[in-house]
C-alpha positions, 0 to 999 in steps of 0.5 A: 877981854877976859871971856870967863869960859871956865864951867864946872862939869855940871854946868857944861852938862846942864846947857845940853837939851832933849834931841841935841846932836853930840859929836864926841872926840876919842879914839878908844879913851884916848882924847876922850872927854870922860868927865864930861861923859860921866857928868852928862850921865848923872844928870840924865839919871837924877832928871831923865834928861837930856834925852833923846840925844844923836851921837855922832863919832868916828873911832871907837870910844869905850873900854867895853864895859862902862867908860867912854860912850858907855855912859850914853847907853841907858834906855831912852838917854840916846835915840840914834847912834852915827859911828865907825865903831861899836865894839868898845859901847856893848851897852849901846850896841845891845840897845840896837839889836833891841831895836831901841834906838836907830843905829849906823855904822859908818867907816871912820873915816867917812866920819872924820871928814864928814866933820870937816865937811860940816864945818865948812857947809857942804852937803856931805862927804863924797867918797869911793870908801865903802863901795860894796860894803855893807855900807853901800845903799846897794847892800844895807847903807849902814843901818844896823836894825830894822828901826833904822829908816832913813838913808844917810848915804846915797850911791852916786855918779860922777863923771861915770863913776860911782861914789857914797855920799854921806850926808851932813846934818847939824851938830849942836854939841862937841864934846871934846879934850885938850891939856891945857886952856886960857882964859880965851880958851884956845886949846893945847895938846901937850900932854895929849896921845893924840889930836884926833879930829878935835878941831874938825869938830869944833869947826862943825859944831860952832858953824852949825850955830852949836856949842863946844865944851872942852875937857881940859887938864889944866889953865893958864891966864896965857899960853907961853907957847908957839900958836901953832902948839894951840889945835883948838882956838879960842874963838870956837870954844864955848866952855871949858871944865876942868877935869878931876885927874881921875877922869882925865887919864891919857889912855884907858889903860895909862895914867901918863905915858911921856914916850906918847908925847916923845918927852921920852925916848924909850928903847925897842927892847921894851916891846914884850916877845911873844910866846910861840903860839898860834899868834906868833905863828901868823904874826911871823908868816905875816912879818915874811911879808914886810917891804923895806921902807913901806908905810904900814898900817897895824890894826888892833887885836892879831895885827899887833904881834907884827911890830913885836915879830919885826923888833925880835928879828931887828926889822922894825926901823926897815918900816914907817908903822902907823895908825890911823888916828893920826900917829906916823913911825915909832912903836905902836900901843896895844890894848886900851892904848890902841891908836897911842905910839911912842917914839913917834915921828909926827902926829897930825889929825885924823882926817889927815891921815884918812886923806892918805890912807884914802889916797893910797898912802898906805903900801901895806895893811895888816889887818884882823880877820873874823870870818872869810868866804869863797870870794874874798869877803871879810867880815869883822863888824857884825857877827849874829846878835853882836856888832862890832862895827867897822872902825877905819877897817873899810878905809885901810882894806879898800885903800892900801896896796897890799893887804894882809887879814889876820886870824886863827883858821878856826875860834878856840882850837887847841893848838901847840907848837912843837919840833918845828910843827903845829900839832892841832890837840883839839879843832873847833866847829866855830867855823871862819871859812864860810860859804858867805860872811855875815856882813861884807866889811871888805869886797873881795870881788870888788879887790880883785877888779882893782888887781889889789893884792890880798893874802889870809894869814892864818896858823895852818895855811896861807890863801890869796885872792886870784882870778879863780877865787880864793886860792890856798897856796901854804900850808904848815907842817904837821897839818893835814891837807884834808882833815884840818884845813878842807874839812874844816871850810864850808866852801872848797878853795882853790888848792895851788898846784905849786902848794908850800909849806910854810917856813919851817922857821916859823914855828921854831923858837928862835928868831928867825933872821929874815933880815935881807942881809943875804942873797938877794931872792926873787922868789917872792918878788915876781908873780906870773900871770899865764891868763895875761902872759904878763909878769909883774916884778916888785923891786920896790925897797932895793937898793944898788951902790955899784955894779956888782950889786947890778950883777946880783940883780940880774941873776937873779931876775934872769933865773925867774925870765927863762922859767917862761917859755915865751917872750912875755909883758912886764910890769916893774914897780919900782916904789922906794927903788934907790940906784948910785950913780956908779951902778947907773949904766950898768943897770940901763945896759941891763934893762936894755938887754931884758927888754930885747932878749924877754919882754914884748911890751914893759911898763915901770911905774914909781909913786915917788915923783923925785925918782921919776924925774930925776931917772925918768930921762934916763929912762926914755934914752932906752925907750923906758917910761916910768909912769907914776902908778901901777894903774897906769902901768897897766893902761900902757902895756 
């Protein structure tokens, strides 16, 4: 039976009632359905409704000036706002520091799987992500302004621990896009960057008893495709409007990119190299820290310089970038086309790829960085007067094994590169190092409680988090201690006393060939802990074909156990960890003699089950256990 699902736009807009609920998809303008927006906005203007609407959505729509949820942003159009993000909708964020409309800020992931938990009736999503935030009840729960009363998230316990429960609520209307619709109106993506969180929402919205239209780019009488090619069906979707080309570009920034679609595969030279300035700087030390074979989240703005550091130096096929809308390898956009990649390996749903991050998926994030304080704090959602919001900032920061935060060390210093040195022309008083952030978007405490390792990359220094705060550990040449990195700190660090300087080429313009086709170096894979006398050892990404490779090991390792006075504990991940089976004996015999001659107690732990079975066994014949995480490892010392 021919449903006739097909509407114009203002039709769509017109079913849309005073006080509605509205769940939108996008992520920046990918997937995001503007006509729609742009109908909805000339109807509340020629009537002065809808009005009073909810928005509710995970990742930042808008340009930042008046696409996206900007249409949303006239006063008495919207009376509360749900988002990860607000950075890219000025318009709406004004409106909450006006104190105009009710407004929070939740982690986009915390909303994505709230839509799910919608659709399927649950009271909410209950989650460790945002503990000790700005999100946590404890602190602000979220809520932007004063006007903002009611608390839509809880703190609770289970079975002693804490969590956040996000509350769930209705939602009358999904506003959404796809390419292409039937006549039934089941949905495909084709032509889509990205499937986001489409049919989560769809799910939520037609169980809530709502109404789900969806934008598309064209129809069909029928698909000719694989059913599994259809993300939305039919039997959730209400009506569909077919968008004028102008209003339906792939990103905000491109009309059609076929490499987003893997129609085409385009050639790594096409990422830009970048000029050697202060971001190249960071994005070159932050590169230094690149694992072989590690799952890699870049986050939007300075992380962005990474993958163009890792092409330039021939790096970026050792690493599995993604994003966290849902894209896995390949090369990631930036700008207005932030969350799009080409090339890329798969693409699943948003919510998916929070389930992994959330999980502790992700080996290392890269991360922006706005302000820092003495404990580790991070802020990049709220500065004064401006929100910027969290974004999936909190997911990726709390969740991943390691993280990198990335900024300049002041806002707007002049800065040069020069003879291998960084030579500061003129230094701002726009501060980042402050005694406390403005807004705790990462807990620095709440990290070093977990052992998560967290590093501050900046152009002139490089700080970690230890157990005695934040510790300056590199500095670059031509910069003075005092004067351009302590007198410039509202707070004064912990100076290591084995204090660097940071690679010198870093800050020469040639590549700085930092793929590890040389000697092998354990310099910056072990890390001792006098306090604990326990050494934690990182050979995760290594790789050894025959004895001789044992042998280098050895070494190497060897040369970092006699530095230790004492015999000490060891912790050995062994991530990504691959060894043929010629070089096997050699390397238990030399496990064997390590644990004799050096350790007190040992623990080895791997998060890939195949290796732990497949050389577990082996293994337990040298009384050695590989435990599947690193907190076990620790559990067993």
């Amino acid at each position: 039976m021919n449903r006739h699902k097909i509407v114009s736009a203002e039709d769509a807009a017109a079913v849309i009632m005073d006080g509605d609920t509205i769940a939108t998809g996008g992520f920046v303008g990918i997937g995001f359905p503007e006509a729609l927006a742009i109908a909805i906005e000339q109807r509340f203007l020629a009537t002065q409704s809808p009005k009073n609407l909810t928005l509710l959505y995970a990742a930042g729509q808008g340009d930042g000036k008046t696409r996206g949820l900007n249409h949303f942003s006239h006063p008495g159009m919207v009376s509360r706002v749900v988002g990860g993000h607000w950075g890219l909708v000025p318009e709406l964020g004004k409106l909450a520091i006006d104190n105009k409309i009710e407004a929070y800020n939740f982690p986009q992931g915390a909303i994505s799987h709230l839509f799910r938990d919608v659709a399927a009736g649950k009271p909410g999503t209950i989650t460790k992500v945002g503990l000790h935030t700005f999100v946590d009840p404890r602190l602000e729960g979220g809520k932007m302004n004063d006007i903002t009363q009611e608390d839509l998230v809880e703190l609770i316990q289970l079975r002693g621990e804490d969590y956040l429960f996000y509350k769930a609520f209705p939602i009358n209307i999904a506003l959404l896009r796809g390419t292409t619709a039937d006549e039934e109106g089941n949905i495909s993506m084709e032509r889509e960057a990205l499937t986001l969180e489409s049919l989560a929402i769809a799910q939520a919205v037609k169980n809530s008893g709502g109404i789900v239209i969806v934008q598309v780019e064209r129809v069909t009488v029928q698909h000719h495709i694989n059913p599994q090619m259809v993300v939305i069906p039919g039997i959730m979707v209400d009506s569909v409007v077919v968008a004028d080309p102008a209003h339906h570009h792939q990103t905000f920034d491109e009309v059609y990119n076929p490499a987003y679609t893997r129609q085409i595969i385009v050639p790594k030279t096409l990422i830009k190299r970048m000029p050697l300035d202060a971001r190249k700087v960071i994005a070159r030390r932050a590169a230094m820290f690149l694992k072989i074979n590690s799952v890699v989240n870049l986050g939007i703005g300075m992380p962005e310089g990474v993958a163009s550091v890792a092409n330039e130096e021939n790096i970026l096929d050792y690493i599995i970038p993604t994003v966290e809308p849902g894209a896995i390898g390949g090369i990631p956009s930036g700008g207005l086309s932030f969350g799009a990649v080409s090339n890329a390996q798969a693409i699943i749903s948003q919510p998916s790829q929070f389930d992994f991050y959330d999980g502790g998926g992700l080996d290392q994030a890269f991360l922006g960085m706005a302000q820092a304080d003495q404990q580790g704090n991070v802020n990049v959602s709220r500065f004064g007067n401006r929100i910027a919001g969290a974004g999936g900032f909190i997911n990726i920061s709390q969740n991943a094994k390691a993280v990198y935060f990335m900024g300049t060390f002041t806002a707007k210093a002049e800065i040069v590169i020069e003879d291998g040195q960084l030579k500061i022309l003129q230094d701002s008083d726009k501060l980042k190092f402050v005694e406390q952030v403005g807004q705790i978007t990462f807990n620095g405490d709440y990290a070093r409680s977990r052992q998560q390792i967290v590093y501050y990359i900046t152009e002139r220094c490089v700080f970690k988090i230890t157990e005695k705060g934040l510790e300056l550990i590199e500095i670059a040449p031509g910069v003075d201690l005092q004067k351009d990195i302590l007198d410039k700190m509202t707070f004064k660090p912990v100076v290591s006393p084995d204090l660097k300087t940071m690679d010198v080429r870093i800050f020469l313009p040639q590549p700085m060939k930092i793929r590890k086709d040389e000697k092998v170096s354990f310099e910056d894979r072990v890390l001792y802990e006098k306090a604990t006398n326990t050494m934690y050892i990182n050979l995760e990404g290594i790789v050894m074909m025959n004895e001789e490779e044992v042998k280098e090991i050895e070494d190497a390792l060897v040369e970092e156990f006699e530095k230790i006075p004492q015999k000490f504990n060891i912790i050995v991940n062994y991530d990504n960890f691959h060894i043929a089976d010629e070089a096997e004996e050699a390397f238990l015999n030399m496990v064997k003699r390590n644990n004799v001659k050096y350790f007190i107690s040992s623990t080895r732990y791997s998060t890939n089950a195949f290796f732990r079975r497949h050389i577990g066994t082996k293994f337990q014949k040298i009384n050695a256990v590989l435990y599947a995480n690193s907190e076990e490892a620790r559990e067993h010392l």
